[in-house]
Chimera marker file (.cmm) of the C-alpha trace (Angstrom):
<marker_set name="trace">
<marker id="1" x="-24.121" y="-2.449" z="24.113" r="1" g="1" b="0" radius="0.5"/>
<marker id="2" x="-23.988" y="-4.680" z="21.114" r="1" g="1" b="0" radius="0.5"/>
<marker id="3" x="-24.609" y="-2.531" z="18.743" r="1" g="1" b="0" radius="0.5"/>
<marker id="4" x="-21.202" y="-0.242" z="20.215" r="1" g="1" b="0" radius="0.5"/>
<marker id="5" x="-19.292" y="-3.533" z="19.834" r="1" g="1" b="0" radius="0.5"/>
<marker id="6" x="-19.938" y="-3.956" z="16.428" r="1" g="1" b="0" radius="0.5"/>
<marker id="7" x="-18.880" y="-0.334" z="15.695" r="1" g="1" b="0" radius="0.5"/>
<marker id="8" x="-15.412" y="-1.263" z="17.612" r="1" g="1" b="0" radius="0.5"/>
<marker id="9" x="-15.382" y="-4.029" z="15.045" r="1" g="1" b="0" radius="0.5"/>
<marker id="10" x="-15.966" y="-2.447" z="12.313" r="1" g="1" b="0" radius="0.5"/>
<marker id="11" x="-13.340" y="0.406" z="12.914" r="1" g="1" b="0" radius="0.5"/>
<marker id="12" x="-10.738" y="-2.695" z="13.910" r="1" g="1" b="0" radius="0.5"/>
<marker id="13" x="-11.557" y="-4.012" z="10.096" r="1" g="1" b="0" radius="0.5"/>
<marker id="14" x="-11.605" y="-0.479" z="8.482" r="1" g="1" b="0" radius="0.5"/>
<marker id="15" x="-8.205" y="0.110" z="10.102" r="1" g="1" b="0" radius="0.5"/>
<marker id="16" x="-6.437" y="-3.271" z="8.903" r="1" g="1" b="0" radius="0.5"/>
<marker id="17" x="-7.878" y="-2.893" z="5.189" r="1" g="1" b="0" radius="0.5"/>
<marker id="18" x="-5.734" y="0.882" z="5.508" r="1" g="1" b="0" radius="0.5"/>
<marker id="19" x="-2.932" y="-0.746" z="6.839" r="1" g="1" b="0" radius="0.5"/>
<marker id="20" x="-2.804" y="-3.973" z="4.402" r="1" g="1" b="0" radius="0.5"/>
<marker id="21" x="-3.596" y="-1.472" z="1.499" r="1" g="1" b="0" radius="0.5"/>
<marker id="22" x="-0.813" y="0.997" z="2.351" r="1" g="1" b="0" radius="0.5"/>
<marker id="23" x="1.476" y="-2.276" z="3.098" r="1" g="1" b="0" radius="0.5"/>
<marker id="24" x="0.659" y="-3.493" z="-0.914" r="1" g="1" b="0" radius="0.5"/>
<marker id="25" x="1.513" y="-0.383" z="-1.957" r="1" g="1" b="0" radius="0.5"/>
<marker id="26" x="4.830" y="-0.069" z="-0.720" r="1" g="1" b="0" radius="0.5"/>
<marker id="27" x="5.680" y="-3.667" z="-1.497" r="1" g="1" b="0" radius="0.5"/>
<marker id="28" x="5.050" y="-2.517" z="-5.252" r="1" g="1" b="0" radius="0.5"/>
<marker id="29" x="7.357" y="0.495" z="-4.671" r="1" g="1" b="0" radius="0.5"/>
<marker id="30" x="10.291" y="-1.831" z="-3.095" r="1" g="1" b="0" radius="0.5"/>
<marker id="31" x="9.534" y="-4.211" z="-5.973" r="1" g="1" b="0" radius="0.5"/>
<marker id="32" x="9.251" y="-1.698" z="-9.256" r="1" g="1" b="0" radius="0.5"/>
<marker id="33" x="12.475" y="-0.126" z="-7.702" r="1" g="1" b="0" radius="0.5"/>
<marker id="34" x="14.712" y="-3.450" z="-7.731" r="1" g="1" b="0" radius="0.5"/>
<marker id="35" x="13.435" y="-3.886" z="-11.218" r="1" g="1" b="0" radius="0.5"/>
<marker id="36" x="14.169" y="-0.842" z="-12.525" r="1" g="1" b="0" radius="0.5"/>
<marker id="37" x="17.883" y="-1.075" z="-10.593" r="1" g="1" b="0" radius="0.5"/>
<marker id="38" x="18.239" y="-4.588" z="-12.394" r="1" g="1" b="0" radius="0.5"/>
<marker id="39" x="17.061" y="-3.539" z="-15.519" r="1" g="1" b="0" radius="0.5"/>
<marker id="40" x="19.009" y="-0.485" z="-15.420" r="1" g="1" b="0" radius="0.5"/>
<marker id="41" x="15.761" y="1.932" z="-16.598" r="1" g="1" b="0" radius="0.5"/>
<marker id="42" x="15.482" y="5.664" z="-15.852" r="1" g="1" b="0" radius="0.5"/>
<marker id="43" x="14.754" y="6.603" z="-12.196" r="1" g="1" b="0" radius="0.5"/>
<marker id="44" x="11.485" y="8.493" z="-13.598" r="1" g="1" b="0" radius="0.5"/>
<marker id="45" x="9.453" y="5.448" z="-14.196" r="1" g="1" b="0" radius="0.5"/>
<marker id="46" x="10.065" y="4.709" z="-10.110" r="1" g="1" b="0" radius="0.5"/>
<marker id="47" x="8.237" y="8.379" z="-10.052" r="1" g="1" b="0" radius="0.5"/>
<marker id="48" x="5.484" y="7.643" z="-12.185" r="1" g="1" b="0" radius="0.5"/>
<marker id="49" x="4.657" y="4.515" z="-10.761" r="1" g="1" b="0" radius="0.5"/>
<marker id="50" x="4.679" y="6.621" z="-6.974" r="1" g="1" b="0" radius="0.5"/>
<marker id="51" x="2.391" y="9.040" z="-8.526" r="1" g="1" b="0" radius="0.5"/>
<marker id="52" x="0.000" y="6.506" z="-10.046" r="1" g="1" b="0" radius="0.5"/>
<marker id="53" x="-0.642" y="4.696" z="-6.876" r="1" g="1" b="0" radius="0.5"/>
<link id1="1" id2="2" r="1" g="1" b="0" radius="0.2"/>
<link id1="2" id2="3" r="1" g="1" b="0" radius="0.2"/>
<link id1="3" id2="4" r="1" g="1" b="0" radius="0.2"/>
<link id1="4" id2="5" r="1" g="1" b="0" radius="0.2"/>
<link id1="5" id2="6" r="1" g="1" b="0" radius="0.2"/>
<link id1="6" id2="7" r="1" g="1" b="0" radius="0.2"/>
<link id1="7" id2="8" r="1" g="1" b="0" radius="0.2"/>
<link id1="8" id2="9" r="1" g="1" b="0" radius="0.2"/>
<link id1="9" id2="10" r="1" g="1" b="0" radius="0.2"/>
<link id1="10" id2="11" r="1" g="1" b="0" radius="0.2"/>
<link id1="11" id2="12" r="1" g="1" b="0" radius="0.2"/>
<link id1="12" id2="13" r="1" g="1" b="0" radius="0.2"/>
<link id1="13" id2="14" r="1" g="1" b="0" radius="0.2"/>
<link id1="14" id2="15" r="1" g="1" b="0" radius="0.2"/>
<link id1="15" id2="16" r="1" g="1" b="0" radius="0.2"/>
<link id1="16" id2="17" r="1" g="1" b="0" radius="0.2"/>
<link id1="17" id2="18" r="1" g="1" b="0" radius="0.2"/>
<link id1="18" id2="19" r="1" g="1" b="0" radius="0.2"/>
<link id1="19" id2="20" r="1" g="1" b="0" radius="0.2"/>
<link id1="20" id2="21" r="1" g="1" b="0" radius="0.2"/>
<link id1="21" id2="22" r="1" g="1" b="0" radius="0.2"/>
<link id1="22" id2="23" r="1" g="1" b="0" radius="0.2"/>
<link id1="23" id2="24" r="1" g="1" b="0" radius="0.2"/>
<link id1="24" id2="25" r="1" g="1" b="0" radius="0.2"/>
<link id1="25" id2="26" r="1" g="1" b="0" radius="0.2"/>
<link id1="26" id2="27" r="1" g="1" b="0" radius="0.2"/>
<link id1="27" id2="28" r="1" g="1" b="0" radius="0.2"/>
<link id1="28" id2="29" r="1" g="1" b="0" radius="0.2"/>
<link id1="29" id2="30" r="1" g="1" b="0" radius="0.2"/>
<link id1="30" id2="31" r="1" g="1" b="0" radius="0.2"/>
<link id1="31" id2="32" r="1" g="1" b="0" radius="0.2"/>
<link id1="32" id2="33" r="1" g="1" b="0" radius="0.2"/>
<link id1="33" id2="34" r="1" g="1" b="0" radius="0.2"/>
<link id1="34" id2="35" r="1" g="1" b="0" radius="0.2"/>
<link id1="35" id2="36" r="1" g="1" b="0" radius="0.2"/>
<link id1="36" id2="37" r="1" g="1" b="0" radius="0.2"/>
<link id1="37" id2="38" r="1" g="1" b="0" radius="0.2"/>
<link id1="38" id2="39" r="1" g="1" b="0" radius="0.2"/>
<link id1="39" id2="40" r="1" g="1" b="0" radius="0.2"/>
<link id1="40" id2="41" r="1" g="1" b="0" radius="0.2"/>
<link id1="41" id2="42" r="1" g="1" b="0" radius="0.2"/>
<link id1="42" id2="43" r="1" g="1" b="0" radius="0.2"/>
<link id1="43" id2="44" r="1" g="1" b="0" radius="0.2"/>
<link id1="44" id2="45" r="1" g="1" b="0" radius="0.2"/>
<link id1="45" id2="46" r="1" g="1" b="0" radius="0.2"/>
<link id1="46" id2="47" r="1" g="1" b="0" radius="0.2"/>
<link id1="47" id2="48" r="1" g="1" b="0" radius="0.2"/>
<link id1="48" id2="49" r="1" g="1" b="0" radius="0.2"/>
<link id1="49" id2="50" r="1" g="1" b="0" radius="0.2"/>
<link id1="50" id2="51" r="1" g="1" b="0" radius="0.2"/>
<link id1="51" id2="52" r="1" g="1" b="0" radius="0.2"/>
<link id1="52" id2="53" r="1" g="1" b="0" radius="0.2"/>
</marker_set>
């Protein structure tokens, strides 16, 4: 019985690191885009910087 609670655990972690990870990532999208709208750069940085993450 313990041993099956620590697997729920462990898939409750695995599952907010995948979440938190793919929330980073599109923070850095929203962010690089303002930039590059500010800065007034080409829209294919925006698409490297999607491909690289």
């Amino acid at each position: 019985m313990l041993e099956l609670v620590k697997m729920q655990d462990m898939g409750r972690l695995l599952w907010s690191l995948r979440t938190g990870i793919f929330a980073a990532g599109l923070l850095v999208l929203i962010g690089v885009g303002i930039v590059i709208y500010i800065m007034d750069l080409d829209l294919k940085l925006w698409l490297f910087v999607l491909t690289d993450l």
